[in-house]
Structures are given as structure tokens and as C-alpha cells.
N, C-alpha and C positions, 0 to 999 in steps of 0.2 A: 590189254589185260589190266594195268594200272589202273587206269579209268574207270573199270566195271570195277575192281576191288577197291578204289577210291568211294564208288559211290555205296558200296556195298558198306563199306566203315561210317559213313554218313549216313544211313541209314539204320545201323544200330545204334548208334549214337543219339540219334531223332530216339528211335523206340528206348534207351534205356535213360532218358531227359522225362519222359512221358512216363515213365513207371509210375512215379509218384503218385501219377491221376489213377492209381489202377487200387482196385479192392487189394484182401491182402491175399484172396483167395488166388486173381488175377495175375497178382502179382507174382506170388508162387507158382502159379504155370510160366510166363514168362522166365524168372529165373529157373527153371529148370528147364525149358527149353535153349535158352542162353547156354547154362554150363553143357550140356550136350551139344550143342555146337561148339563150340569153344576144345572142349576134348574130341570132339573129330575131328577137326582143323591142328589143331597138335600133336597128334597122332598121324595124319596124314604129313603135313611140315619135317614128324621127327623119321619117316620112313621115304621121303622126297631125297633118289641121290641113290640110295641105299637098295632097299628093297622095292621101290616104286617106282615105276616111270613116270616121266612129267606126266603125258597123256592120264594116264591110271592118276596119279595126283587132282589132274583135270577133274577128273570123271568124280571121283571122289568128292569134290570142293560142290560140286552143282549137287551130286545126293545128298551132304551135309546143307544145302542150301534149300535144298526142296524139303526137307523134314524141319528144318526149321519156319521154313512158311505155313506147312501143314499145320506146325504146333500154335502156331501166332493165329493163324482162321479158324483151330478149334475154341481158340481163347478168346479171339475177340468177336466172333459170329455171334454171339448172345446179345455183345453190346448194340445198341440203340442211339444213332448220332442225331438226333433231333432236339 
């Protein structure tokens, strides 16, 4: 699990290095899709223990994972790598 969340950190990392290259329209999708990850992940974290099970945490971490890739393929589906 370290390993996948290790690389999952390295790969925001990559994309928030590469902001820079982005319009500012781009951009702004990006950083909202960012802070919406970022508050589901903390919200899940601050309910882990408490009211959540690991499992349900689990489950949680992959929906907040999968809407953030959603949000990244709506943004960057336009671009053009040639």
C-alpha cells in the first residue's frame, strides 16, 4: 500500500511541476480538481479510526482517485501532444 501511495505522491508532483505549461483556463481546472482531492482525502484521513473503517477509507481513497483522473481527462483531452 506504501508503494501505490508512494507513487500516487509522485505523480502529483509530476502534474503539479507541469502546471506551469498549462493555459490559465487549464490551469484553473487542475487546481480545482486538486483542492477536491485534497479535501476528500482529509476528510476521509480525519474520519479513519472513528467513524470509518480502514476498508470504507480504502474504498473512499480509489473514488477520490477515480474523479480526480476523470477531472485530469476532461482537461487534458483537448490538448494536442504533437
Amino acid at each position: 500500500m506504501k508503494k501505490s501511495l508512494d507513487a500516487i505522491k509522485k505523480d502529483l508532483q509530476d502534474i503539479a511541476d507541469a502546471r506551469s505549461d498549462l493555459s490559465s483556463d487549464r490551469r484553473s481546472e487542475v487546481d480545482a480538481a486538486n483542492k477536491a482531492f485534497k479535501s476528500s482525502i482529509q476528510q476521509i484521513t480525519g474520519e479513519l479510526g472513528t467513524s470509518l473503517s480502514a476498508s470504507d477509507a480504502k474504498a473512499g481513497v480509489v473514488t477520490a482517485l477515480e474523479q480526480l483522473g476523470a477531472s485530469y481527462k476532461k482537461t487534458f483531452a483537448p490538448l494536442s501532444c504533437d
